[in-house]
DSSP file (Angstrom, degrees, kcal/mol; ACC not computed):
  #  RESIDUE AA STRUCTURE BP1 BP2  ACC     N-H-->O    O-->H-N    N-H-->O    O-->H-N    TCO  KAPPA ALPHA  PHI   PSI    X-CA   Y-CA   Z-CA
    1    1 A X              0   0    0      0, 0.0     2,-0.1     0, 0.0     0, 0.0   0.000 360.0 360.0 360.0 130.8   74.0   96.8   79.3
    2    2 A X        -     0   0    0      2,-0.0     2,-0.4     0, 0.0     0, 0.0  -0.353 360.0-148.0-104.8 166.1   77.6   95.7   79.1
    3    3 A X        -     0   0    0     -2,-0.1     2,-0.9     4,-0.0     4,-0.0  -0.990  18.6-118.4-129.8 128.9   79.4   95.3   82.6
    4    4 A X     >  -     0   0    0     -2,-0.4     4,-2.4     1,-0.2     5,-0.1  -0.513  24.1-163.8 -58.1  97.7   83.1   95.8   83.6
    5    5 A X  H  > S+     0   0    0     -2,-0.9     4,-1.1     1,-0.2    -1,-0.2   0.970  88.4  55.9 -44.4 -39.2   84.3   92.0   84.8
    6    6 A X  H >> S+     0   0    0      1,-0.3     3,-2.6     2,-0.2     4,-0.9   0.996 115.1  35.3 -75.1 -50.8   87.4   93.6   86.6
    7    7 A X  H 34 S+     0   0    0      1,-0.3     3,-0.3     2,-0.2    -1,-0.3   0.953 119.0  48.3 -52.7 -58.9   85.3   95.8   88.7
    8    8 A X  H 3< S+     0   0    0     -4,-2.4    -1,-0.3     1,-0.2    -2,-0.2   0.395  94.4  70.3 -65.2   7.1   82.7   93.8   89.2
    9    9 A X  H << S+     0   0    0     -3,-2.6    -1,-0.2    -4,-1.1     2,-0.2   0.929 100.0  61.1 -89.7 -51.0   84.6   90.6   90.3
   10   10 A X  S  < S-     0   0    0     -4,-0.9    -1,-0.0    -3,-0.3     0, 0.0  -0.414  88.2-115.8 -58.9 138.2   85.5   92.5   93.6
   11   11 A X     >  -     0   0    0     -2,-0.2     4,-1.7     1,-0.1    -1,-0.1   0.081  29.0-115.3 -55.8-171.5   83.5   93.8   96.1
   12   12 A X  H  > S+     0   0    0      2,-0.2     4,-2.1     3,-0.1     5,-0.2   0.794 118.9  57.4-102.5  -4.7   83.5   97.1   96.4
   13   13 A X  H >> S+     0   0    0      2,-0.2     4,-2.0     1,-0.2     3,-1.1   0.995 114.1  52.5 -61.2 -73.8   85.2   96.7  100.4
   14   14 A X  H >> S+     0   0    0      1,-0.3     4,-2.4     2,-0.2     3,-0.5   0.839 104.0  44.8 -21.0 -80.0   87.8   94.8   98.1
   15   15 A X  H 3X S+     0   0    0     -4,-1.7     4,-2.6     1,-0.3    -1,-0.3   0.760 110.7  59.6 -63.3 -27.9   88.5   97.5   95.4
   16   16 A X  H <X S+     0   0    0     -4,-2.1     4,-1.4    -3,-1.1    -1,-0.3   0.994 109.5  48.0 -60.0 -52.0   88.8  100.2   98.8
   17   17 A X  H <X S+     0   0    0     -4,-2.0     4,-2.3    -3,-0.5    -2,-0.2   0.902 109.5  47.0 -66.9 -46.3   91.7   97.8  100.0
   18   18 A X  H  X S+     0   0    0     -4,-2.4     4,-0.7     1,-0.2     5,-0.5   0.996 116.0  48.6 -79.3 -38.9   93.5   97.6   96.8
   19   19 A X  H >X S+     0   0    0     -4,-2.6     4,-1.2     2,-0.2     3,-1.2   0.783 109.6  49.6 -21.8 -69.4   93.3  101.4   96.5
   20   20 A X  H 3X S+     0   0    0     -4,-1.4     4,-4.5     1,-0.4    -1,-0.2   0.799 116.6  42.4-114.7 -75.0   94.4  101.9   99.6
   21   21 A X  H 3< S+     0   0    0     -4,-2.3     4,-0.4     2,-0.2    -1,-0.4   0.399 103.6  60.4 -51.5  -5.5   97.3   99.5   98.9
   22   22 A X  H <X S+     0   0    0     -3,-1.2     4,-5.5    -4,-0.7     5,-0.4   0.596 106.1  57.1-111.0 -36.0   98.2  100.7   95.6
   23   23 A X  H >X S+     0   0    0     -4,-1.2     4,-1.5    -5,-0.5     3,-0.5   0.981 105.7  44.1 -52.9 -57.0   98.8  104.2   97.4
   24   24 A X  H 3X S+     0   0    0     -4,-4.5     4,-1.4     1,-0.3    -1,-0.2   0.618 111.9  55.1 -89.2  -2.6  101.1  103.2   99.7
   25   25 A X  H 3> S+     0   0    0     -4,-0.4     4,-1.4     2,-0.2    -1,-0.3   0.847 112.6  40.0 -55.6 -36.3  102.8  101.3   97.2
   26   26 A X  H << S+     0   0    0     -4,-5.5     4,-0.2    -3,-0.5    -2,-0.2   0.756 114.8  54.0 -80.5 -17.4  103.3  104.2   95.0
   27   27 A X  H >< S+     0   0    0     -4,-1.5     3,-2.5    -5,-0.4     4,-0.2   0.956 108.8  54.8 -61.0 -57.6  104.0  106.6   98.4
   28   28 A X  H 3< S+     0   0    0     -4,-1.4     3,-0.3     1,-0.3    -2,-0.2   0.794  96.5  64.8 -37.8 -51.4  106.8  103.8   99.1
   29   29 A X  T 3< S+     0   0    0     -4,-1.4    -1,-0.3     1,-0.2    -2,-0.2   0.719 117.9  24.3 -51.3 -30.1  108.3  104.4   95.6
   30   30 A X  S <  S+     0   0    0     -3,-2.5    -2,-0.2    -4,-0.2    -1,-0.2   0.413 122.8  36.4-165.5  49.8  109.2  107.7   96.6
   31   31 A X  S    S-     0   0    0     -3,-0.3    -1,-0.2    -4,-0.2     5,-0.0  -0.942  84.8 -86.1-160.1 169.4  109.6  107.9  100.2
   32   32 A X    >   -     0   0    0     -2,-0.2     3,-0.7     1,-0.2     4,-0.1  -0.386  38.2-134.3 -54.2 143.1  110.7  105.9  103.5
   33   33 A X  G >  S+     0   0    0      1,-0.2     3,-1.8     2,-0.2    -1,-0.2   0.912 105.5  59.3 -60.1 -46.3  107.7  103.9  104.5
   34   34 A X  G 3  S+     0   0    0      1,-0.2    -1,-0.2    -3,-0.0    -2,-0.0   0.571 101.6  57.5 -54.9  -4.3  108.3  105.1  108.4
   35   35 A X  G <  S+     0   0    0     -3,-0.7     2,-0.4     2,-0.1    -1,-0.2   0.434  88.2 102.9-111.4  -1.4  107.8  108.8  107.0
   36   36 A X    <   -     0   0    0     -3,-1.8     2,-0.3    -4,-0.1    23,-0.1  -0.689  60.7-145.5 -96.5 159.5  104.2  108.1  105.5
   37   37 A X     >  -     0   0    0     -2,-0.4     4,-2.4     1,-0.1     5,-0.2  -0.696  18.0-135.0-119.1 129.6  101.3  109.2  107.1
   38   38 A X  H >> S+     0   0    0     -2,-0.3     4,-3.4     1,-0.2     3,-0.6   0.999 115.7  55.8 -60.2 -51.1   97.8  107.3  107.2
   39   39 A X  H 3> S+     0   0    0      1,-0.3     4,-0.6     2,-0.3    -1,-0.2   0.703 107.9  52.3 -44.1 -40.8   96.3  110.9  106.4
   40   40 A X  H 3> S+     0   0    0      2,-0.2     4,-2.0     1,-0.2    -1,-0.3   0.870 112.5  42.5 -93.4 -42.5   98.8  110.9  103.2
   41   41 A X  H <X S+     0   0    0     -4,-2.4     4,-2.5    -3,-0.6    -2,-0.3   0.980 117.6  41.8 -92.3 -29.9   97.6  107.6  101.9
   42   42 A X  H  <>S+     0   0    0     -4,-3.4     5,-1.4     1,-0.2    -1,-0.3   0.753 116.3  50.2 -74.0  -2.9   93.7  108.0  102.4
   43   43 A X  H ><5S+     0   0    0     -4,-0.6     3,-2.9    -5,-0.5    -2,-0.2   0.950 115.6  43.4 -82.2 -55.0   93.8  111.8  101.1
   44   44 A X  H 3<5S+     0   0    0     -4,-2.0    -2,-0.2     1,-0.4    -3,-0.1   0.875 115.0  50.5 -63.2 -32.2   95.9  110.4   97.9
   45   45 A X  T 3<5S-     0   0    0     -4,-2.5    -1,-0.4    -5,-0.3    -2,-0.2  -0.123 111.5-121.3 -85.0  36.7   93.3  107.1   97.6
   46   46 A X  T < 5S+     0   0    0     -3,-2.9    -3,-0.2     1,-0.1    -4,-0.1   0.617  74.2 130.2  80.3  18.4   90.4  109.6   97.7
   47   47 A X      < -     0   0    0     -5,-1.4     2,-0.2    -6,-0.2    -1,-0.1  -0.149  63.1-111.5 -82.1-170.2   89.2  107.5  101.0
   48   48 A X     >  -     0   0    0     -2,-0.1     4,-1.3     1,-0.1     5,-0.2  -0.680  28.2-119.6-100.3 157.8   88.2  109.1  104.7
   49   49 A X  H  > S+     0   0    0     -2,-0.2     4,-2.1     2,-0.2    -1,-0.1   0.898 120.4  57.6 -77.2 -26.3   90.7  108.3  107.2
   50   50 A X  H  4 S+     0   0    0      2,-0.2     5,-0.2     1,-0.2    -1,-0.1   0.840 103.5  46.4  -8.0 -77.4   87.8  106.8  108.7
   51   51 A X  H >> S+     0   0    0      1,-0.2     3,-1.6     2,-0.2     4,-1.1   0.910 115.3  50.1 -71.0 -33.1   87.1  104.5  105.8
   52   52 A X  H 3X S+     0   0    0     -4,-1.3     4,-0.6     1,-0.4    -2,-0.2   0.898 108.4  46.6 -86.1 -32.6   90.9  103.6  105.8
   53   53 A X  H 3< S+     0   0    0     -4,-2.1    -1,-0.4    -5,-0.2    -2,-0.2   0.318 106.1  68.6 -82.7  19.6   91.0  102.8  109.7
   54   54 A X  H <4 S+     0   0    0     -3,-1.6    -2,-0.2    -5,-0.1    -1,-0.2   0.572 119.9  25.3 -72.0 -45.8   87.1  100.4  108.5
   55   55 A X  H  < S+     0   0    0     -4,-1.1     2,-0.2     1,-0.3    -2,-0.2   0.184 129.3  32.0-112.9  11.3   89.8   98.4  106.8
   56   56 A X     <  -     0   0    0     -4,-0.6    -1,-0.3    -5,-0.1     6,-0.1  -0.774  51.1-151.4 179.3 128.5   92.8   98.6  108.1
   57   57 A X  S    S-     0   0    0      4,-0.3     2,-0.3    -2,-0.2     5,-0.1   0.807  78.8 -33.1 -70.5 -43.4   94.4   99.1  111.6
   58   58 A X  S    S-     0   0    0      3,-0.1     3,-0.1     1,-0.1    -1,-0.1  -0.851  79.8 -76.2-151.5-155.8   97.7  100.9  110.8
   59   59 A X  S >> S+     0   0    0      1,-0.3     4,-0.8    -2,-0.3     3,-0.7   0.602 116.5  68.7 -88.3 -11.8  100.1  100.7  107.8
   60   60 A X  H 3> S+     0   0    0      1,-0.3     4,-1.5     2,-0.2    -1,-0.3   0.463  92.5  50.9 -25.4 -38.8  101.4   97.9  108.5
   61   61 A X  H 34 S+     0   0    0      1,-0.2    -4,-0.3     2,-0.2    -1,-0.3   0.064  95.4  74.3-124.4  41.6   98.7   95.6  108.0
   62   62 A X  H <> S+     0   0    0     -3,-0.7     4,-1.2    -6,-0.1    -2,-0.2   0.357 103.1  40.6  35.5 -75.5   98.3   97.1  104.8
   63   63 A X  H  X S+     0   0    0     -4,-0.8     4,-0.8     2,-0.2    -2,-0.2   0.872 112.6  59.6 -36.1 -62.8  101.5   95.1  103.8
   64   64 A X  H  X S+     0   0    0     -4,-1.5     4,-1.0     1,-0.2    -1,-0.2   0.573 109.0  34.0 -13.0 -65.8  100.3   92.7  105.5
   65   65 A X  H  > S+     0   0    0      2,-0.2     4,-1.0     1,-0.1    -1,-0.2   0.918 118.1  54.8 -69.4 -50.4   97.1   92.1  103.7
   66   66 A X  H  X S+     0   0    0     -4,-1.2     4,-0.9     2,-0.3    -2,-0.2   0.651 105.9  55.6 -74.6 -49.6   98.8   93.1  100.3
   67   67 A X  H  X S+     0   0    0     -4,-0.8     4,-1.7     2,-0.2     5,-0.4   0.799 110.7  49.3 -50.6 -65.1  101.6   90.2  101.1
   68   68 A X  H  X S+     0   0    0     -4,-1.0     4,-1.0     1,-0.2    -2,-0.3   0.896 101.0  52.8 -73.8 -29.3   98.9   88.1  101.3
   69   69 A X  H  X S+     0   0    0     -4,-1.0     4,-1.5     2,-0.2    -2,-0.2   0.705 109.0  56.9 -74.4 -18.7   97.0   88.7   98.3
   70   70 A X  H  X S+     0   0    0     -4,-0.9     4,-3.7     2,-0.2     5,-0.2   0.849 110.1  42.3 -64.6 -62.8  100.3   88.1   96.6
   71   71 A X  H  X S+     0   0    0     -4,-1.7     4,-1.4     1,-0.2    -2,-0.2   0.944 120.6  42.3 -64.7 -27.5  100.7   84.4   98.2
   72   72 A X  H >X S+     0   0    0     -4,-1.0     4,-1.4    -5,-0.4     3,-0.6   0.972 113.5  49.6 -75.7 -40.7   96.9   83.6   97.6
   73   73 A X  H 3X S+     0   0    0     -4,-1.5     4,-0.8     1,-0.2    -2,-0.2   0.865 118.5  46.4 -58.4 -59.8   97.4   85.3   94.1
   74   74 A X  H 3X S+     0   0    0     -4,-3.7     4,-1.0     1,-0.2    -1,-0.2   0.733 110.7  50.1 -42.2 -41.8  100.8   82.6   94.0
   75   75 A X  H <X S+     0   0    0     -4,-1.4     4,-1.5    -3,-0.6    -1,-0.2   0.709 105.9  49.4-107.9 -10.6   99.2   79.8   95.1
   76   76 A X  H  X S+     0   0    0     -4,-1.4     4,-0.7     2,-0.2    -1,-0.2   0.623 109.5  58.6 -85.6 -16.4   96.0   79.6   92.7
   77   77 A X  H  X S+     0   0    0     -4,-0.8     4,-1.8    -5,-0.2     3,-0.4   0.822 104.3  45.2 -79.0 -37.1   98.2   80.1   90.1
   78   78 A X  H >< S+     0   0    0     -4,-1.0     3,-5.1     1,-0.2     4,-0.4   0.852 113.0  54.5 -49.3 -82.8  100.3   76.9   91.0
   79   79 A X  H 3< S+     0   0    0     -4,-1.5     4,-0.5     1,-0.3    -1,-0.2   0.339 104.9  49.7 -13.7 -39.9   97.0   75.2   91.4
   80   80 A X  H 3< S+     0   0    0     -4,-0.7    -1,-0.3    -3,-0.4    -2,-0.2   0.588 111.7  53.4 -96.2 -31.7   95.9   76.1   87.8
   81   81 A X  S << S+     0   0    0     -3,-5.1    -2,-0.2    -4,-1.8    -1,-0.2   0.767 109.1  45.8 -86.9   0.1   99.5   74.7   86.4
   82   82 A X              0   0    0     -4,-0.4    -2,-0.2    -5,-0.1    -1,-0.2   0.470 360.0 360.0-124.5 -20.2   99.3   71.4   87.9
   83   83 A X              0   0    0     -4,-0.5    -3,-0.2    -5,-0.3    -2,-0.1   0.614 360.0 360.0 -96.9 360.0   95.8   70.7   87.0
């Protein structure tokens, strides 16, 4: 039985969050961020609002988190060019 690495290197709590984020990036693309709706980004990621408020407090820390997987993302890549 073959396995997907990408999927399977995240949990699956993990792979909700980048959903989750990948919505409201692509909602951002082609609207104001202050005019999206939690309701708009868990309906379009196929989440609960439920499940999106498990994992996230507002939209804002969304960014937040997203912003930070970018710098962690940043900084294991230095890591990997200097050793």
């Amino acid at each position: 039985m073959q396995h997907d690495d990408t999927a399977s290197a995240y949990s699956r709590s993990h792979q909700t969050k980048l959903k989750i984020a990948s919505t409201l990036n692509t909602l951002c693309s082609v609207m104001d961020f202050n005019d999206i709706k939690v309701e708009e980004v868990a309906k379009l990621a196929e989440v609960s609002r439920s499940g999106f408020y498990y994992h996230f407090s507002d939209l804002n820390e969304v960014v937040t988190w997203l912003c930070g997987q970018f710098y962690n993302s940043g900084i294991d890549e230095i890591g990997r060019t200097f050793t």
